[in-house]
DSSP file (Angstrom, degrees, kcal/mol; ACC not computed):
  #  RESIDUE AA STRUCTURE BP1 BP2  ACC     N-H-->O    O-->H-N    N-H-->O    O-->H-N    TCO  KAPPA ALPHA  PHI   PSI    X-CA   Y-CA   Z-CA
    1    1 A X    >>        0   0    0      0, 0.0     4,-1.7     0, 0.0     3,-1.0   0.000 360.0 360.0 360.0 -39.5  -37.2   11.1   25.0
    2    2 A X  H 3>  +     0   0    0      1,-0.2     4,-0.8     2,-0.2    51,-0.0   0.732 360.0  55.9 -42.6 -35.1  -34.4   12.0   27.1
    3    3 A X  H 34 S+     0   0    0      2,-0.1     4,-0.5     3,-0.1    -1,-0.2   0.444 105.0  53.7 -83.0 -13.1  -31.9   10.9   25.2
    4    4 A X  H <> S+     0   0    0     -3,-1.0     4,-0.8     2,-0.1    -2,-0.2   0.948 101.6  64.5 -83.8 -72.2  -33.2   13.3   22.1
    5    5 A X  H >X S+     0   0    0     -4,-1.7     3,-3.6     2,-0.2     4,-1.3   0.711 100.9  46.4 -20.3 -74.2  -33.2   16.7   24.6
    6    6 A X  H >X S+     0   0    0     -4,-0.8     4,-3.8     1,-0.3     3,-3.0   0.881 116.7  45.9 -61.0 -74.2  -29.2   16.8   25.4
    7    7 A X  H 3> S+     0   0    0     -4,-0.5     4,-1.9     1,-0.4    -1,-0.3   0.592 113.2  49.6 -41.4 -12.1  -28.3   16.3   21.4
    8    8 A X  H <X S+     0   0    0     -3,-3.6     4,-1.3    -4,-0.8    -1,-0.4   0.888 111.1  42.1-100.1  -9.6  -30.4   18.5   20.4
    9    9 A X  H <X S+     0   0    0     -3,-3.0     4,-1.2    -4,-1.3     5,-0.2   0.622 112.1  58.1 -86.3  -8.2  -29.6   21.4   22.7
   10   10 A X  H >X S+     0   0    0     -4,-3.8     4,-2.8    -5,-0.4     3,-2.7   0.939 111.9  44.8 -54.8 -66.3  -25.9   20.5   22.0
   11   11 A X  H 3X S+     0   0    0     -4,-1.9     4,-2.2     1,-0.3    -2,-0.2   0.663 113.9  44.5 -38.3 -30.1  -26.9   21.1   18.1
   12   12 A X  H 3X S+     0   0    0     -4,-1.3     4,-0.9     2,-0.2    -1,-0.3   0.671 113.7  51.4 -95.4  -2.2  -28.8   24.2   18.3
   13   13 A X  H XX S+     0   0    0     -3,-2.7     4,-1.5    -4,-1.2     3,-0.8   0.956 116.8  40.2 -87.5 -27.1  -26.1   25.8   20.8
   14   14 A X  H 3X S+     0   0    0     -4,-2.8     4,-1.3     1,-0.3    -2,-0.2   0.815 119.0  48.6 -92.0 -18.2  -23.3   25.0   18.4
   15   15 A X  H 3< S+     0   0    0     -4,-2.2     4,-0.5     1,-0.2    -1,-0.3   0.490 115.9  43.3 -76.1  -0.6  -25.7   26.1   15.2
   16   16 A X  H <X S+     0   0    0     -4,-0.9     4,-0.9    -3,-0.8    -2,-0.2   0.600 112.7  49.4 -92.9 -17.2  -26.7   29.3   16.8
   17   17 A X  H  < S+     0   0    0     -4,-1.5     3,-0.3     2,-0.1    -2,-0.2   0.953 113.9  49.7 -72.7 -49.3  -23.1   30.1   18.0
   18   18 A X  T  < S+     0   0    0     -4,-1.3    -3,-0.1    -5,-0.2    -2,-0.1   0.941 106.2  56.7 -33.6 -65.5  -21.8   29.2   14.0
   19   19 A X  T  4 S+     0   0    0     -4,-0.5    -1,-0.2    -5,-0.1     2,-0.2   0.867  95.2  93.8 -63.6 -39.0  -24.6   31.6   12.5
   20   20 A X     <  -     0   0    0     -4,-0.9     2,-0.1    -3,-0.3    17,-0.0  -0.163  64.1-141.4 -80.7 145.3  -23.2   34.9   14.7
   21   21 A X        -     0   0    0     -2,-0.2     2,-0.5     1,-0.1    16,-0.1  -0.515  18.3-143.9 -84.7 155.0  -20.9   37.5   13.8
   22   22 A X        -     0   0    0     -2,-0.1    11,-0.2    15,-0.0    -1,-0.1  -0.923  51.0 -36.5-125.5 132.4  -18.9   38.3   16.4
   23   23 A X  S    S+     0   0    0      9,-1.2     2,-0.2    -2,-0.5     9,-0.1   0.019  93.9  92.9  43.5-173.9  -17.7   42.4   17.0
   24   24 A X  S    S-     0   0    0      7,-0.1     2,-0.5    -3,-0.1    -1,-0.1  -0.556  91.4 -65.3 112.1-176.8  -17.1   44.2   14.0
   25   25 A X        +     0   0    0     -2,-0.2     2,-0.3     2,-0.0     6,-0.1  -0.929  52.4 176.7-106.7 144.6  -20.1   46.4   12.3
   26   26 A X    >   -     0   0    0     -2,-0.5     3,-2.4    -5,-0.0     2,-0.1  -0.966  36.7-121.3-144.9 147.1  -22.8   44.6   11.2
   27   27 A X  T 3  S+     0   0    0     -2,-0.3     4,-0.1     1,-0.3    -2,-0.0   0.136 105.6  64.6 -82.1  32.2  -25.5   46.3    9.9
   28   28 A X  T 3  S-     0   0    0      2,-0.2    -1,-0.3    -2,-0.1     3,-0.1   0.196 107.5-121.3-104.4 -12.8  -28.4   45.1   12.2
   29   29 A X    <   +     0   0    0     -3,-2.4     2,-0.6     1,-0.2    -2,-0.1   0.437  63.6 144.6  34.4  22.7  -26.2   47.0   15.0
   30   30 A X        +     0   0    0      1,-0.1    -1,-0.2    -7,-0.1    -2,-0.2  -0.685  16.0 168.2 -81.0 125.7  -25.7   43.9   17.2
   31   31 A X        +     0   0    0     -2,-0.6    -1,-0.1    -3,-0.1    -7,-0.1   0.168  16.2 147.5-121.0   9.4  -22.8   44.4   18.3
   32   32 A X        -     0   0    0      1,-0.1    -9,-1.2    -9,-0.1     5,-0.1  -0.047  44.5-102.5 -31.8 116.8  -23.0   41.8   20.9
   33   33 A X    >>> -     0   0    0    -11,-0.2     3,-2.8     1,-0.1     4,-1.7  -0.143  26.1-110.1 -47.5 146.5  -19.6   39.6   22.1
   34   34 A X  H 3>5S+     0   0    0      1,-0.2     4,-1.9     2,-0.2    -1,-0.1   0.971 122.8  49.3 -49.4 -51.3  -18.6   36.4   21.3
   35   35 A X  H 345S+     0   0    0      1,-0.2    -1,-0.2     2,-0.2     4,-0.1   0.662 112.7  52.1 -62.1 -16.2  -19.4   35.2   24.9
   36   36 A X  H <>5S+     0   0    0     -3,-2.8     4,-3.3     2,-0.2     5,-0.2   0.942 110.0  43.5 -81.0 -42.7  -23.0   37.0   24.7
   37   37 A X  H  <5S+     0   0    0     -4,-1.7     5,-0.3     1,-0.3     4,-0.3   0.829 111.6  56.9 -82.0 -14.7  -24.2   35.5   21.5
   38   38 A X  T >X<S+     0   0    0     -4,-1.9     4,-1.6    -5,-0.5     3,-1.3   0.934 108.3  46.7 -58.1 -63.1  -22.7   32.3   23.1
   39   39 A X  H >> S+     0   0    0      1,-0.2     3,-2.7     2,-0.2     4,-1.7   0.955 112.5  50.1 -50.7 -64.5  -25.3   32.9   26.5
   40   40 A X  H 3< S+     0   0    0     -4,-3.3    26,-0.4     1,-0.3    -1,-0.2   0.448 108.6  52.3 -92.0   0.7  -28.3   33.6   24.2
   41   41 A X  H <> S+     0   0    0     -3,-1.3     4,-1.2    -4,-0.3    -1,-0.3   0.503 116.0  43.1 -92.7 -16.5  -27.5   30.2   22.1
   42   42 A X  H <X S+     0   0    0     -3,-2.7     4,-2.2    -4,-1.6     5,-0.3   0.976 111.5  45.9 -68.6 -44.2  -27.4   28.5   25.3
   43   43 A X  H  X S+     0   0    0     -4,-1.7     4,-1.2     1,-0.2    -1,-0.2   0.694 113.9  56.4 -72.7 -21.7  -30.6   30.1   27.0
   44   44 A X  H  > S+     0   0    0     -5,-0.2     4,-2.4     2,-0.2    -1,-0.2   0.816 108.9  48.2-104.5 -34.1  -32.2   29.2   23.0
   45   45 A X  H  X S+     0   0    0     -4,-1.2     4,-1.3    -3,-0.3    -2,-0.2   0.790 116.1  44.3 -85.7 -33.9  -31.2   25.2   23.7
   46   46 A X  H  X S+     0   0    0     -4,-2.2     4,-2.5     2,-0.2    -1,-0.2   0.856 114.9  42.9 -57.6 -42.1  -32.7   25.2   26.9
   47   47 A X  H >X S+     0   0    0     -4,-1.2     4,-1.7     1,-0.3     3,-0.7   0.981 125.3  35.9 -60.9 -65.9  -35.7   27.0   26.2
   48   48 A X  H 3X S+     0   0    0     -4,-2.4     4,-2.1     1,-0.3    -1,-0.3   0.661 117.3  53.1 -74.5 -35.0  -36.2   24.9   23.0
   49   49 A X  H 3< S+     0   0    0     -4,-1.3     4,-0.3     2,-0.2    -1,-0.3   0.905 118.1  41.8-139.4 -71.9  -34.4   21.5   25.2
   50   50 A X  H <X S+     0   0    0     -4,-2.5     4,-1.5    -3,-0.7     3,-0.3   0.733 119.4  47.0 -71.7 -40.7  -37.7   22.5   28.3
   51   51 A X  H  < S+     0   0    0     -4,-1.7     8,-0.4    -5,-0.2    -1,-0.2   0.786 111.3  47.5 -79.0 -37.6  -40.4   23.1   25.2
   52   52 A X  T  < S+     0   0    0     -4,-2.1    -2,-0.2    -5,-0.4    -1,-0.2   0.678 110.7  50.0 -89.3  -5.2  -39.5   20.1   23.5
   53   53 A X  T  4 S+     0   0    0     -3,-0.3    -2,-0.2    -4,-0.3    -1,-0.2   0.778  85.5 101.5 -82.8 -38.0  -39.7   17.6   26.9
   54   54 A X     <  -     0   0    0     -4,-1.5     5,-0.3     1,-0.2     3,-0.1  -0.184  69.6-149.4 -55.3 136.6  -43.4   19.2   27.9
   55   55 A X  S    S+     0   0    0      1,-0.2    -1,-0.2     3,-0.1    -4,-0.1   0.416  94.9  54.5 -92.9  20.4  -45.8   16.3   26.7
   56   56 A X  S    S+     0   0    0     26,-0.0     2,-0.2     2,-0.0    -1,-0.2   0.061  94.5  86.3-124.5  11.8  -48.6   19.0   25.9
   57   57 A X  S    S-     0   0    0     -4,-0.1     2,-0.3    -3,-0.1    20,-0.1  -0.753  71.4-143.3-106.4 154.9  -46.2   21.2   23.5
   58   58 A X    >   +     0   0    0     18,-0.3     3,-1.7    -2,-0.2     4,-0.5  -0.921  30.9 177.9-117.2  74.5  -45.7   20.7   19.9
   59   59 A X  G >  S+     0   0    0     -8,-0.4     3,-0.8    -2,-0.3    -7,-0.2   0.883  77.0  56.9 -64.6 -30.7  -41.8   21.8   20.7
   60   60 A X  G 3  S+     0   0    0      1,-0.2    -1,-0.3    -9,-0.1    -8,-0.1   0.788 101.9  55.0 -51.1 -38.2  -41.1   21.1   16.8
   61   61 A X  G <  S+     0   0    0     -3,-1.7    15,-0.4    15,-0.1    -1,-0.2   0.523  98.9  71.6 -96.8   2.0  -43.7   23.4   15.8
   62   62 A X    <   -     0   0    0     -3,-0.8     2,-0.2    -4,-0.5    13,-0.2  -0.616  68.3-136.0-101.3 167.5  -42.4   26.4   17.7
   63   63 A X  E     -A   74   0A   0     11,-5.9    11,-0.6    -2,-0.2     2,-0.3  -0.814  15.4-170.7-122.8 143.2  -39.1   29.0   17.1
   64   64 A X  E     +A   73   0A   0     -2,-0.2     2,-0.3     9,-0.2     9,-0.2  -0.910  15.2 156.8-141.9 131.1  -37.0   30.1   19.7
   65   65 A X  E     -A   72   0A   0      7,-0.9     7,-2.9    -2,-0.3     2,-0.4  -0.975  19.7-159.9-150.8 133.1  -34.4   32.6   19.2
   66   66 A X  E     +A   71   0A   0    -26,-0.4     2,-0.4    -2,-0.3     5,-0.2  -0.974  12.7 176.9-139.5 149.8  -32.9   34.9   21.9
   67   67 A X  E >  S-A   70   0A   0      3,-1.4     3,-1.7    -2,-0.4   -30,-0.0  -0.987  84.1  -8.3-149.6 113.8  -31.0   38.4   21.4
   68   68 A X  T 3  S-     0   0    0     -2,-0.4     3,-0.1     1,-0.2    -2,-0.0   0.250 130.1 -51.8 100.2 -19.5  -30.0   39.9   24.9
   69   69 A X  T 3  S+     0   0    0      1,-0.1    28,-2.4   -29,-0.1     2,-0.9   0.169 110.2 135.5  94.2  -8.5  -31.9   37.4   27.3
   70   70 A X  E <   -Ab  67  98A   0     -3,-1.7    -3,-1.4    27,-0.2     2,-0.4  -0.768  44.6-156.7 -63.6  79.1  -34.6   38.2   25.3
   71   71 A X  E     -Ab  66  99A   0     27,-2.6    29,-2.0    -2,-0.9     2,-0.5  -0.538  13.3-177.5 -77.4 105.8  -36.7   35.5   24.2
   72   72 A X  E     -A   65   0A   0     -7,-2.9    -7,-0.9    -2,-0.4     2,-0.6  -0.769   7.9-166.3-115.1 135.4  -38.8   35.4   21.2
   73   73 A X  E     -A   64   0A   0     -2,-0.5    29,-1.3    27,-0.4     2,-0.2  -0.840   7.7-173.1-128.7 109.2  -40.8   32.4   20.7
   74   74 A X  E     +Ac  63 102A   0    -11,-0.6   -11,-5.9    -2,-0.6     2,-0.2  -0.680  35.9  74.9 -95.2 141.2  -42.8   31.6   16.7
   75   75 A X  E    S- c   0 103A   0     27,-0.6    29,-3.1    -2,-0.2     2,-0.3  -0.910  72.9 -77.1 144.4-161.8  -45.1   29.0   15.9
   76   76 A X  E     + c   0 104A   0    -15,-0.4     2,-0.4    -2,-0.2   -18,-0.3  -0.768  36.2 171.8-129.0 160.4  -48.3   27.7   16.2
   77   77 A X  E     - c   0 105A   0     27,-1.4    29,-1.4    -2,-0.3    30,-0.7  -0.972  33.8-122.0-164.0 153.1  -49.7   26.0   19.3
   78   78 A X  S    S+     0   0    0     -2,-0.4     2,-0.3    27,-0.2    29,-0.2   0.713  77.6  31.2 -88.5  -5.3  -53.2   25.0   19.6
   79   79 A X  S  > S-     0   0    0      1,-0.2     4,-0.7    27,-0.1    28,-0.0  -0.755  70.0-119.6-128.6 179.3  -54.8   26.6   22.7
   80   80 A X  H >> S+     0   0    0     -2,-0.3     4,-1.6     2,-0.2     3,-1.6   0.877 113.2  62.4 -77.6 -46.1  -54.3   29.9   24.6
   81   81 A X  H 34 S+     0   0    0      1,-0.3    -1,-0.1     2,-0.2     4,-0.1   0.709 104.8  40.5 -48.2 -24.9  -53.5   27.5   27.4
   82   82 A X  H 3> S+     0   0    0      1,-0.2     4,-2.2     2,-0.2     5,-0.4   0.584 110.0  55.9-105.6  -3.7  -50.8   26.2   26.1
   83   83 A X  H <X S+     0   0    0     -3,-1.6     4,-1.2    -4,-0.7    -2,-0.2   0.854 112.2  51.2 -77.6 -11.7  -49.4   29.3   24.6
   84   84 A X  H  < S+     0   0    0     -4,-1.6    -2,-0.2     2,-0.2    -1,-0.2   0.580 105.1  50.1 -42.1 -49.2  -49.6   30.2   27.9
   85   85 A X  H >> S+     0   0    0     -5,-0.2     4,-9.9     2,-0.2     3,-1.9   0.842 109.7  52.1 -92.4 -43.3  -47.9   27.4   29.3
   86   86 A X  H 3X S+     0   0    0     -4,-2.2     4,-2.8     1,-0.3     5,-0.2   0.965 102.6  57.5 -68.5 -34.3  -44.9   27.7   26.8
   87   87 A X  H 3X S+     0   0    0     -4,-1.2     4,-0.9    -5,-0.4    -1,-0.3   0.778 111.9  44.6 -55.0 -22.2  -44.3   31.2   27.6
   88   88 A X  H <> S+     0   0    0     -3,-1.9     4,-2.6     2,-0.2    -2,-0.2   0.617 113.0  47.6 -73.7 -52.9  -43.9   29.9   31.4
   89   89 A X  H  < S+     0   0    0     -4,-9.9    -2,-0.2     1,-0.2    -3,-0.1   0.973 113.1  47.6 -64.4 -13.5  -42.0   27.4   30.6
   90   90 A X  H >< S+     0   0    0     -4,-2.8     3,-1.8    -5,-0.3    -1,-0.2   0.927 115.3  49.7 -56.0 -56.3  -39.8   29.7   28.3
   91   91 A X  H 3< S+     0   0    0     -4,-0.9    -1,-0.2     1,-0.3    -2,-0.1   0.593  98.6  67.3 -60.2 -34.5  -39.8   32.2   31.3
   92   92 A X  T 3< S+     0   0    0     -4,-2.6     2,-0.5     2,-0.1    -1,-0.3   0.325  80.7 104.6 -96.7   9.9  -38.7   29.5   33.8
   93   93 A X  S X  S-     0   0    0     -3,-1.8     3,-2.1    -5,-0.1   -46,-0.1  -0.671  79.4-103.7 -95.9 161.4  -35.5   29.2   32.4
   94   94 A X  T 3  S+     0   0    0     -2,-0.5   -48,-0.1     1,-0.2     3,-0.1  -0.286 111.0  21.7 -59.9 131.7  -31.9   30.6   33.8
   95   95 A X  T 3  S+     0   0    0      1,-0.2     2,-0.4    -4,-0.1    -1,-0.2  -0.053  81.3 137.9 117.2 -52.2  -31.1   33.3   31.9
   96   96 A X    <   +     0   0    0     -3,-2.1    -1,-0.2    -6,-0.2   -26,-0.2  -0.280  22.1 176.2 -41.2  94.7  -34.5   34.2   30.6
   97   97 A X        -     0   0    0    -28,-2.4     2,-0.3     1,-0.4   -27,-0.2   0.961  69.1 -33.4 -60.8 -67.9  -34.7   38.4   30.8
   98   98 A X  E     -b   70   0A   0    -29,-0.9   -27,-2.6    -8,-0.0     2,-0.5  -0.968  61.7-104.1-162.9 169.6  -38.4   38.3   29.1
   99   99 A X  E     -b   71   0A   0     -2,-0.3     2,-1.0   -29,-0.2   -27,-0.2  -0.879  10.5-163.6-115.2 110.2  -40.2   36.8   27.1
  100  100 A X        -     0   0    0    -29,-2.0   -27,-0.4    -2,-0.5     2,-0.1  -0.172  19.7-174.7 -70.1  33.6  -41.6   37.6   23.4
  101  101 A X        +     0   0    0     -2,-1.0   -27,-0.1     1,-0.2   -29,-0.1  -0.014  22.8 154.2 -44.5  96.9  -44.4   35.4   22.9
  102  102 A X  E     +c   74   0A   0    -29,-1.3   -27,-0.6    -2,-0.1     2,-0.6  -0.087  27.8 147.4-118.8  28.8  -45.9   35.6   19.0
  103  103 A X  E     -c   75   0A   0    -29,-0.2     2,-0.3   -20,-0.1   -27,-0.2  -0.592  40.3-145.7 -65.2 100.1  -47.2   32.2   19.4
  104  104 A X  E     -c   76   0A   0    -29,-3.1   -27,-1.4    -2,-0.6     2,-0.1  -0.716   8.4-129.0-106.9 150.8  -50.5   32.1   17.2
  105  105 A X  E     +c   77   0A   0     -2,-0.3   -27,-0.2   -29,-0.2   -26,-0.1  -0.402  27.9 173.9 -68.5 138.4  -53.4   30.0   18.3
  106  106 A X              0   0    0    -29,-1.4   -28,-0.2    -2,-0.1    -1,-0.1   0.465 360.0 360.0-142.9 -19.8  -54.6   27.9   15.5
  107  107 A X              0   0    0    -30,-0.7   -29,-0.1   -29,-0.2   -27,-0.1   0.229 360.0 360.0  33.6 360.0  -57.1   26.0   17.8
């Protein structure tokens, strides 16, 4: 399982760095730097890296996206406890400002 983590947080920081515009307008107003959207693909590969090691997490079935340090985590999980838990473990990474938890219970 170990060996799965690093490659995938390689993939999602270099496919969340791809997907952002960098300066410019955009009409979202993010106006964010290359070097920010760059942090918040990192902080997104960790989160998703820590979510997908937990053996009580369904990390596949969750979304992680981060805008600021701002962590928003979609999906489904099956208990409160474990939405609970991924919102800690989200929380407990470097970087982490807060955490958006819209993780519904399907129990």
């Amino acid at each position: 399982m170990k060996k799965l983590v690093y490659p995938v947080m390689l993939a999602c920081t270099l496919l969340a760095a791809g997907c952002g515009t960098f300066g410019g307008d955009r009409k979202d107003g993010d106006n964010r730097t290359a070097g920010a959207v760059v942090d918040d693909a990192l902080i997104t590969s960790k989160v998703k890296a820590a979510l997908l090691k937990d053996p009580d997490i369904s990390g596949f079935k969750i979304n992680v996206d981060t805008a600021k340090g701002v962590v928003s985590l979609k999906g489904e999980v099956k208990t409160l406890a474990l939405r609970r838990k991924a919102e800690s473990i989200a929380s407990g990474v470097e970087g982490v400002r807060k955490v958006d938890n819209q993780l519904i219970i399907t129990g």
